[in-house]
Structure formats: C-alpha cells, structure tokens
Rosetta silent file (secondary structure, phi, psi, omega in degrees, C-alpha in Angstrom):
SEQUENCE: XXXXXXXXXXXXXXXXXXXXXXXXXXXXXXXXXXXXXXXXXXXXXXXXXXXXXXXXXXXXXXXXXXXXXXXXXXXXXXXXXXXXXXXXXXXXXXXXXXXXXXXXXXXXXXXXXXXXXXXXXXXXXXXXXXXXXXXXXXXXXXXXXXXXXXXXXXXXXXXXXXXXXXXXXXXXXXXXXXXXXXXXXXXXXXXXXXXXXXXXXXXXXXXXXXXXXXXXXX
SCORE:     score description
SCORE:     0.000 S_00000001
   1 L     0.000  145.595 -156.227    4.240    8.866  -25.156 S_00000001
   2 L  -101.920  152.672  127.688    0.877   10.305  -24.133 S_00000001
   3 L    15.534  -41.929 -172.488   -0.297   10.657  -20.523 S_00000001
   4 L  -114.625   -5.553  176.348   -2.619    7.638  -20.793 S_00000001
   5 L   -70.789  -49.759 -152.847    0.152    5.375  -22.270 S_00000001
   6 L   -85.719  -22.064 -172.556    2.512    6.123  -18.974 S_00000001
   7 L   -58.883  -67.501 -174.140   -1.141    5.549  -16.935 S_00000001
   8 H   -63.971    4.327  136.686   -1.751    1.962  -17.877 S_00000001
   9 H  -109.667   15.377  167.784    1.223    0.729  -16.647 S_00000001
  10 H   -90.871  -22.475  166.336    1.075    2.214  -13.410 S_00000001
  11 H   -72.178  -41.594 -173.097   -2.534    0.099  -13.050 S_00000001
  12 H   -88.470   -5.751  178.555   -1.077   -3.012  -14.112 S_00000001
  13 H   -86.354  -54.718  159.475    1.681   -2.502  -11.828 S_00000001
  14 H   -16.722  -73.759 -135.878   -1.137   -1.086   -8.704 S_00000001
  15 L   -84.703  -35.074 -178.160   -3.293   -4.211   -9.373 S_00000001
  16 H   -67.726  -51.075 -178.839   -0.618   -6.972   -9.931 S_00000001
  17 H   -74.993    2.914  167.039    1.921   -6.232   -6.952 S_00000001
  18 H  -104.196  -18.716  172.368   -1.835   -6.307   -4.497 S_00000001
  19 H   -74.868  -41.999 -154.408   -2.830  -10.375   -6.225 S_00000001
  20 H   -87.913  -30.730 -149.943    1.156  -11.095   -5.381 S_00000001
  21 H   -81.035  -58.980 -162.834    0.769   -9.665   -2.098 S_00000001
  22 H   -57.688  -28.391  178.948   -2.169  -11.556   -1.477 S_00000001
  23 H  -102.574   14.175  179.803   -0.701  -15.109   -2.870 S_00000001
  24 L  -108.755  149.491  178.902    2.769  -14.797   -1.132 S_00000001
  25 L   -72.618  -42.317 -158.072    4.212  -16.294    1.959 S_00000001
  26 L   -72.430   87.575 -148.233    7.549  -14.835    1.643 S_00000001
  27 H   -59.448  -33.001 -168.510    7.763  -11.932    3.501 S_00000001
  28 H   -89.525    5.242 -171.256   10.753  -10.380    2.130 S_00000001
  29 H   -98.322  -53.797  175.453    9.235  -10.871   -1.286 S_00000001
  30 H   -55.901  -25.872 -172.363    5.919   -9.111    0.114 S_00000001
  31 H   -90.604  -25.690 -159.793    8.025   -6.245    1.358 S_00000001
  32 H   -93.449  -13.101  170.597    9.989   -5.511   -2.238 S_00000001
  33 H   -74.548  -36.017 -178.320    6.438   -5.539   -3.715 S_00000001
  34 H   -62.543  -55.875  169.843    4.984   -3.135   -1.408 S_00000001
  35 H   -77.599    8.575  163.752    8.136   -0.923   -2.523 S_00000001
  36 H   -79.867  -46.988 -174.136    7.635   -1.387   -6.432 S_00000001
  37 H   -35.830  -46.985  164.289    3.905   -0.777   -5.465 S_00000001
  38 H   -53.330  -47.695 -177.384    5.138    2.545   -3.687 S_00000001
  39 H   -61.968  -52.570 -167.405    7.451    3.594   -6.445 S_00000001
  40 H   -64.322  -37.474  179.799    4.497    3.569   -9.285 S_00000001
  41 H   -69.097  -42.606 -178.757    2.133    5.340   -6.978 S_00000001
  42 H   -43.129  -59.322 -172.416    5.158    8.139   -6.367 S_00000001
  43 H   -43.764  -50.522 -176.104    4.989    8.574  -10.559 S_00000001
  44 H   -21.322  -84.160 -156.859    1.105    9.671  -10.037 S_00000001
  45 H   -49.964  -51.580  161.348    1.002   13.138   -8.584 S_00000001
  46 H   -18.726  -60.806 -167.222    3.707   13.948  -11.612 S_00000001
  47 H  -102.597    1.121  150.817    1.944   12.657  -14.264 S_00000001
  48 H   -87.115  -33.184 -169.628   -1.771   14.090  -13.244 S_00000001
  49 H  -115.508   -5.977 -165.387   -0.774   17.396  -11.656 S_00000001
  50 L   -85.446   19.179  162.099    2.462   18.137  -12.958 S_00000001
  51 L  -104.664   -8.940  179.888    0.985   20.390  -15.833 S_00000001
  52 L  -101.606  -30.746  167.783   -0.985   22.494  -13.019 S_00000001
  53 L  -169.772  116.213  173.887    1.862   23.011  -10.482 S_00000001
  54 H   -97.405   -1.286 -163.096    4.533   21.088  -11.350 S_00000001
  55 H   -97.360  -40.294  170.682    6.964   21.984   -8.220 S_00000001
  56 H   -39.351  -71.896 -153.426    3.572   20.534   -5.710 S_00000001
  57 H   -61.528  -56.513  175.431    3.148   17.628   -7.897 S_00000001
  58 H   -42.743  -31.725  172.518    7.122   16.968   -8.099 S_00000001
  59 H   -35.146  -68.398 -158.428    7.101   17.395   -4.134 S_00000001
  60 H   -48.207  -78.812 -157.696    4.294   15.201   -3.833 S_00000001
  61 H   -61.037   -3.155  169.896    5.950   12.656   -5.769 S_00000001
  62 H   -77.586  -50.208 -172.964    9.743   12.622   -4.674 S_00000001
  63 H   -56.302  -60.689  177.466    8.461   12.304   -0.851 S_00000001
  64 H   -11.507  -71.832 -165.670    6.123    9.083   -2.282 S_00000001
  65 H   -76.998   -3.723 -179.963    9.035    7.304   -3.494 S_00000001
  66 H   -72.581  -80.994 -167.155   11.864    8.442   -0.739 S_00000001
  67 H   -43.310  -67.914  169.704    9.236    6.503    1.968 S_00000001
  68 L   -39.217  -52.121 -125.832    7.248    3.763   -0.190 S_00000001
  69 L  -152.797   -2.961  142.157    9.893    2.611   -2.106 S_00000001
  70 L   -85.608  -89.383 -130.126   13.293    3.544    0.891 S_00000001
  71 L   -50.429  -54.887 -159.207   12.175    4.135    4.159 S_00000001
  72 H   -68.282  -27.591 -170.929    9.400    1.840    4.864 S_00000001
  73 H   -72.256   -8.965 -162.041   11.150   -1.178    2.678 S_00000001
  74 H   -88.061  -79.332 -149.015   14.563   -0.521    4.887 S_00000001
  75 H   -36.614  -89.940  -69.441   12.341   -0.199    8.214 S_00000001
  76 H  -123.612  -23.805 -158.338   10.654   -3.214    7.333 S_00000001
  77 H  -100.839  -68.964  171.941   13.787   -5.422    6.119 S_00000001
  78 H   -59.182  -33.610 -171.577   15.596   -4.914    9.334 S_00000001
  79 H   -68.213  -18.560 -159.355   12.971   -5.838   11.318 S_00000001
  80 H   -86.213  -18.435 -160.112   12.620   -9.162    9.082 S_00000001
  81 H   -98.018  -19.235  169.447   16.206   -9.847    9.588 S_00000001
  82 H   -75.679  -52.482 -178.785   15.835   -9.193   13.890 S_00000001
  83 L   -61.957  -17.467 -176.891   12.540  -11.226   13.652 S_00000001
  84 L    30.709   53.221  168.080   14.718  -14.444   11.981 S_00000001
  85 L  -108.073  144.679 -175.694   11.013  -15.081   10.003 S_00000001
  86 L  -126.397  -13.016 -170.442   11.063  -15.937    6.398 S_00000001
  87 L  -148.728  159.459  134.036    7.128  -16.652    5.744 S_00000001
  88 L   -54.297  126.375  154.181    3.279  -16.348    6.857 S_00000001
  89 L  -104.227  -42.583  179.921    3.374  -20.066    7.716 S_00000001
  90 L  -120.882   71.114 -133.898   -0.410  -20.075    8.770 S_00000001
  91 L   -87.595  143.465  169.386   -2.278  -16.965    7.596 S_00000001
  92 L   -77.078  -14.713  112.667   -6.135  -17.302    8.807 S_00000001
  93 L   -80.704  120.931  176.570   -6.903  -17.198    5.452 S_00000001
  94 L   -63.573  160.650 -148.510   -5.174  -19.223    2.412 S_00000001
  95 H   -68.183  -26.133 -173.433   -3.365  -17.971    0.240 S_00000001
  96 H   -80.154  -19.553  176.915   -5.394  -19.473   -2.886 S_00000001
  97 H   -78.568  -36.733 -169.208   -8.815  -17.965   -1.230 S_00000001
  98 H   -43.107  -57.656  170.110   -6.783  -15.094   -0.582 S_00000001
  99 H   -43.740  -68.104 -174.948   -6.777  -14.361   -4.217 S_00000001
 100 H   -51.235  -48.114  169.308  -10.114  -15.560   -5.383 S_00000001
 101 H   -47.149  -41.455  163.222  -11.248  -12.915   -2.838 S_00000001
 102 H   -71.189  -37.602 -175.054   -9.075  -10.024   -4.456 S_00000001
 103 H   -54.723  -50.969  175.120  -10.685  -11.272   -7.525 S_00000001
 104 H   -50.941  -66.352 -173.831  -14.213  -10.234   -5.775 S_00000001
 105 H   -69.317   -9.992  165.181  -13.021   -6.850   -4.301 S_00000001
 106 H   -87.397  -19.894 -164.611  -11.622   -6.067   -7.824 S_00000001
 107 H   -85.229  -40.677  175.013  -14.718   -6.697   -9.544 S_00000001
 108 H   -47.316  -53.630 -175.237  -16.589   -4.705   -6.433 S_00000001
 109 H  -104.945    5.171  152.680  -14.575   -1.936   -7.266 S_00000001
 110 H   -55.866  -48.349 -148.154  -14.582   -1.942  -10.645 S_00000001
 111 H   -86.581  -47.429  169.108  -18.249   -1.831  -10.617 S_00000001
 112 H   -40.393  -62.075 -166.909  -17.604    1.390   -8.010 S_00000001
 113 H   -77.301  -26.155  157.674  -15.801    3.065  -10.026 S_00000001
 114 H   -82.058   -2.170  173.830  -18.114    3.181  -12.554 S_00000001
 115 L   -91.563   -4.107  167.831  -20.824    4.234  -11.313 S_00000001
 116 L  -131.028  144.962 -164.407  -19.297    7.632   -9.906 S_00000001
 117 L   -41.637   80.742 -151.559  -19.070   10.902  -11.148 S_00000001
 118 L  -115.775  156.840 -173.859  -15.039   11.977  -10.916 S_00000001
 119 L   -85.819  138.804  165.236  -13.417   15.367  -11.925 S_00000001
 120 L   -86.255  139.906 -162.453  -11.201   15.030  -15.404 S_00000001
 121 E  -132.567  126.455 -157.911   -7.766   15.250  -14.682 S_00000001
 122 L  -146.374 -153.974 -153.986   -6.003   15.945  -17.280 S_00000001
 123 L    60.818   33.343  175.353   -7.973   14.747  -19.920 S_00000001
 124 E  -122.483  153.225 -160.026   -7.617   11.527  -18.822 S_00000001
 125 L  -102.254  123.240 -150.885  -10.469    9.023  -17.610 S_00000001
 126 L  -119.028   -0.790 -176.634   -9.344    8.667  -14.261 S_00000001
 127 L   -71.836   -1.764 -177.100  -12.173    5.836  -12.927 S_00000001
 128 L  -100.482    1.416  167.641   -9.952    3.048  -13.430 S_00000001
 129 H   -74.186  -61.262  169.875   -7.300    4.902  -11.067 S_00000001
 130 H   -36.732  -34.375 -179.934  -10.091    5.343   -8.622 S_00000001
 131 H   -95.815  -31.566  160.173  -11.003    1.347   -8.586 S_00000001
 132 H   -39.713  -54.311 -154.128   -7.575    0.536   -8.366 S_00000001
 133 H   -58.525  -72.053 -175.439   -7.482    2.873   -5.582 S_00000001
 134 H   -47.392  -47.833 -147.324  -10.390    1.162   -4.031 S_00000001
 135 H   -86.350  -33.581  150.077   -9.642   -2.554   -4.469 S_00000001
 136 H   -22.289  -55.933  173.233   -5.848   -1.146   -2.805 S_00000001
 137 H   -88.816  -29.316  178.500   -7.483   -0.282    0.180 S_00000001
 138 H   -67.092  -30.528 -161.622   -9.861   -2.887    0.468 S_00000001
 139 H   -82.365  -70.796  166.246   -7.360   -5.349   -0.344 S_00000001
 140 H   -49.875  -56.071  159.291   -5.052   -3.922    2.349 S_00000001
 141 H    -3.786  -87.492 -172.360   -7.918   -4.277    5.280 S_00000001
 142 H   -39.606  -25.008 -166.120   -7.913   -7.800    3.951 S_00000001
 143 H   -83.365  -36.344 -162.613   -4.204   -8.487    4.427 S_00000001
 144 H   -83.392  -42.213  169.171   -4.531   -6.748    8.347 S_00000001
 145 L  -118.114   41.868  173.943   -6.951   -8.994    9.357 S_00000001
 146 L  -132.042   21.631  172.580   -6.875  -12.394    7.702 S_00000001
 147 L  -117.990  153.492 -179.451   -2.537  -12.679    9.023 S_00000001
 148 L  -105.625    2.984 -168.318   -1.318  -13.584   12.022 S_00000001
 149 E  -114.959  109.930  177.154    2.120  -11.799   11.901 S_00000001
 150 H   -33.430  -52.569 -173.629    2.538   -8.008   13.023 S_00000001
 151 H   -57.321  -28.173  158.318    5.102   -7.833   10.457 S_00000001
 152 H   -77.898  -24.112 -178.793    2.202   -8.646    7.925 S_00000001
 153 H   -88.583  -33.449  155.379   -0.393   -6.603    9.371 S_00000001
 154 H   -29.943  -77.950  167.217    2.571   -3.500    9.034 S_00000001
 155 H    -5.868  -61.206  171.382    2.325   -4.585    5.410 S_00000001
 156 H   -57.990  -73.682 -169.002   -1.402   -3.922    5.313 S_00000001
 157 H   -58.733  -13.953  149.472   -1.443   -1.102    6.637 S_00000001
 158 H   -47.716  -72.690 -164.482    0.999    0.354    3.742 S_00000001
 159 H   -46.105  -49.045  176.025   -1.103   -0.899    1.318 S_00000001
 160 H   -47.438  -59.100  162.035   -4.297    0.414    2.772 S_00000001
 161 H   -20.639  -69.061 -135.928   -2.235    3.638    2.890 S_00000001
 162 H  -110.285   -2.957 -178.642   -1.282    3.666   -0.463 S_00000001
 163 H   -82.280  -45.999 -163.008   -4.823    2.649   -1.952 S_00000001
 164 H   -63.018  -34.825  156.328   -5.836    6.168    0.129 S_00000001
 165 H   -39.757  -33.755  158.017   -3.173    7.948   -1.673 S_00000001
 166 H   -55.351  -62.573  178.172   -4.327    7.019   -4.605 S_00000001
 167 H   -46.244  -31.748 -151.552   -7.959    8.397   -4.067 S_00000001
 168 H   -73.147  -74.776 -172.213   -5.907   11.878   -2.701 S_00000001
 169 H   -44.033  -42.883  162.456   -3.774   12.314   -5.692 S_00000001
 170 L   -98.718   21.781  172.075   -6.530   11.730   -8.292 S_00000001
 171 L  -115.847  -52.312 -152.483   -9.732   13.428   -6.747 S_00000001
 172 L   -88.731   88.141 -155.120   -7.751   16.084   -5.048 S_00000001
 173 L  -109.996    0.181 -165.746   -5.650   18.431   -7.545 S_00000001
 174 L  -141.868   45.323 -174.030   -5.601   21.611   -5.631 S_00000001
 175 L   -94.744  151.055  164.688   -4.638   20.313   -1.500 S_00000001
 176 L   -54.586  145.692 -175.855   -1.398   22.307   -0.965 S_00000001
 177 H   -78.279  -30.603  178.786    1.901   20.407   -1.097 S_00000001
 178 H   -85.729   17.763  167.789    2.795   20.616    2.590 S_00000001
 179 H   -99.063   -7.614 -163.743   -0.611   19.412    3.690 S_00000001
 180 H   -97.870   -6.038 -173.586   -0.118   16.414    1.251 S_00000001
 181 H   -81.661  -49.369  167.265    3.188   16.205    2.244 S_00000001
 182 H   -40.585  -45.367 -176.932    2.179   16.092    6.209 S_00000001
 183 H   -51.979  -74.106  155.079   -0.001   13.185    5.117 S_00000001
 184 H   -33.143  -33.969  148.554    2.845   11.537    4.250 S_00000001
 185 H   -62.313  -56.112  170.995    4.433   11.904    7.029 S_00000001
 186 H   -46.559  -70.994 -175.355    1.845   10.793    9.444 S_00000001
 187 H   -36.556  -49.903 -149.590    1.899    7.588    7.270 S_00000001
 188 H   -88.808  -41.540 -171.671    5.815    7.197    7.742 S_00000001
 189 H   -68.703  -43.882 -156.780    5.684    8.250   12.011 S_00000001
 190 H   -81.241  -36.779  160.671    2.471    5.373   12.236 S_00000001
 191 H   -60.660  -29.622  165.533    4.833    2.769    9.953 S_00000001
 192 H   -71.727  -47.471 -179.658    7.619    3.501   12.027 S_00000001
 193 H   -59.375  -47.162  170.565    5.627    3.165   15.586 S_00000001
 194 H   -71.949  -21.349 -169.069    4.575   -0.730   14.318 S_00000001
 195 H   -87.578  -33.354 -171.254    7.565   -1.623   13.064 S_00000001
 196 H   -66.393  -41.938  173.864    9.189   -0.581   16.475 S_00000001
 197 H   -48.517  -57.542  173.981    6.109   -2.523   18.235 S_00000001
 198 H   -15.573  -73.031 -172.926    6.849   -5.274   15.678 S_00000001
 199 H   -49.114  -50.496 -166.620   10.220   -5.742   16.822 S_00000001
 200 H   -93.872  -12.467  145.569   10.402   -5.807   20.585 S_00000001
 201 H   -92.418   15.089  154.777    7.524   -8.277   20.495 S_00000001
 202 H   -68.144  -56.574  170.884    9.911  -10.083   18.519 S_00000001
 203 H   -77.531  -18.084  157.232   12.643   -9.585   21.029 S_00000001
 204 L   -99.467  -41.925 -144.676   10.632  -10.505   23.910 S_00000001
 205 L   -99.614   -7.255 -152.933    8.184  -13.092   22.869 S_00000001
 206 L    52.191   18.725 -157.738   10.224  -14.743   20.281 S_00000001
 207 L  -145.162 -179.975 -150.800    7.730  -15.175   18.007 S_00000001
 208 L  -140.135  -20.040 -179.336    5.834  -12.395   15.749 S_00000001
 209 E   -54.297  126.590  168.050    2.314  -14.114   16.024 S_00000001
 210 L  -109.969   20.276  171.415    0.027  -11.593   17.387 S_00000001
 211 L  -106.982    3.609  175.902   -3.088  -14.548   17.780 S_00000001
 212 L   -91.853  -24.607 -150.433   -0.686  -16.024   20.396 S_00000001
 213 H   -59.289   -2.669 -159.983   -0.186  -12.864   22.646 S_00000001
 214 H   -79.717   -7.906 -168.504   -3.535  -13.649   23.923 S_00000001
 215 H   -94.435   10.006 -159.682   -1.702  -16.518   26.146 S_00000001
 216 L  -102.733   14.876 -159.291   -0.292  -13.443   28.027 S_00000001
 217 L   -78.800  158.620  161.914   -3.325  -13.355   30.559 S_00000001
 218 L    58.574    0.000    0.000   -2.213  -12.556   34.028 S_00000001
C-alpha cells in the first residue's frame, strides 16, 4: 500500500471525528473521538518522515498516541465521571448550526490550502493535510467558545492542539525530536492544568458551566 493510500484515511478520519465533535452532546462520546482523532494524527510523523529519520519520526509518533489517544482520554474520563455530567445540554451554539458552520470553515480552508505554496513531503501532495490541519484548528476555537462547559472547552483546546500538530508535522520535517517532543509536552502539562481547574470547579460549584461563574461577584 503506497504512502498516499495510508494518507487518505487519516483525512477522512481528521475531518469526520471534528463534524462528530461538532454535532455531539455526549461528552464521553466527544472524548473517545478526540482520542481516535489523536491516534490517526500519531500515524503522521511515521508515515511523512519516517523515510528521513525514522527513530525522530517514530518518537514523534509513539509520544502522539501515548497522550492523544491515553493520557488526555483517561484525564478527561475521570473528570467526566467526578463531574456526574453526561451532555452539553445548552451549548451557545446548536448543534445543527454547529455543523453547517464546520461546513464553512472546511470550505475556507480548503480554498487555503490551495492557494499556498507547501514543501513536498515525500512525494506526496500534502495541501489537503494542511486544510485539514486548518479547518482542525479553526474548528477547535469554535468548540472553546460557542460551549458552556469547561469540560468542553478542555476538548477544544485538544483539538485546536492537534489541528497545530498537524501544520508541525507536515511543514516542518527537520525540527529535532526533543523540541517536537517538548511541544508535546507543553500540550499534555496545559491539558492537565484544565482538567484539574475543570474538576474542583466541579467539586465546589457543583455545576461545570463556566457562563454561570459570573454569579460569583462579591
């Protein structure tokens, strides 16, 4: 199987798990997408760099999927199970807009990606990785500020995370593995600090809402 075979289902996987993110309530169903999402992005650095340094790219892509696709899905699981929440019940956007709007930001960055020059990686046409990439991070934004639940805006900020991961891993073939590795980390210490916020205003406030905390004056 060729290079560009193992590609296009890592895009349809990308682009499909951020419209389910975007139409689901169910939180623990939003968290096991975020780790399939994680797992397919780990396969990247492998299957672009691993003919140019394959022990980097193998780094690169074992740390991906220990964090994306463990750590963050565990962190994020306990918290849901402390939190006794099962859904977004009122997201400040719907769920059905939610969509048509990733429909927009996919088209946006379609249209992005074609229009810019990118290094061949290779041999492979790498601009539909890049617009994935894009409508990934734009798409996360969108999740962090149209929810009202920390535990969703956590969420987001994986995703955003994992759109910029994309852009690393295909524009960026020659960053060293422990600076790309670092990266990774930083992601996993800033997912860890919200989920810990997450929680204890779970355990004091009872609630998870972060448009109520605003009743908190004085």
């Amino acid at each position: 199987m060729s290079d560009g075979a193992v590609m296009e289902p890592i895009l349809v996987v990308l682009l499909v798990t951020d419209f389910l993110l975007l139409g689901s309530s169910r939180f623990r169903t939003c968290i096991k997408l975020v780790s399939v999402q994680g797992v397919a992005l780990g396969i990247l650095p492998a299957l672009l760099h691993g003919a140019e340094n394959s022990v980097r790219a193998w780094l690169l892509a074992g740390g991906s999927i220990v964090l994306k696709g463990v750590v963050f899905p565990w962190l994020l699981l306990r918290i849901l199970r402390e939190a006794q929440v099962r859904r977004e019940a009122q997201p400040f956007v719907g769920h059905s807009l939610s969509i048509l709007l990733g429909v927009g930001v996919l088209i946006f960055s379609l249209w992005v990606g074609s229009t810019l020059v990118l290094p061949a990686t290779a041999e492979l046409d790498t601009s539909l990785l890049v617009s994935a990439g894009l409508a990934t991070l734009l798409i996360g934004l969108f999740l962090t500020i149209s929810r009202r639940t920390a535990l969703s805006q956590v969420l987001g900020y994986i995703v955003v995370e994992n759109g910029i991961y994309t852009f690393g891993v295909v524009l960026v073939g020659g960053v060293p593995a422990l600076v790309e590795l670092g990266v990774l980390m930083d992601a996993f210490v800033a997912v860890f600090i919200m989920s810990i916020a997450a929680y204890h205003i779970s355990r004091e406030f009872e609630h998870i809402n972060v448009d109520q905390l605003d009743r908190l004056k004085g």
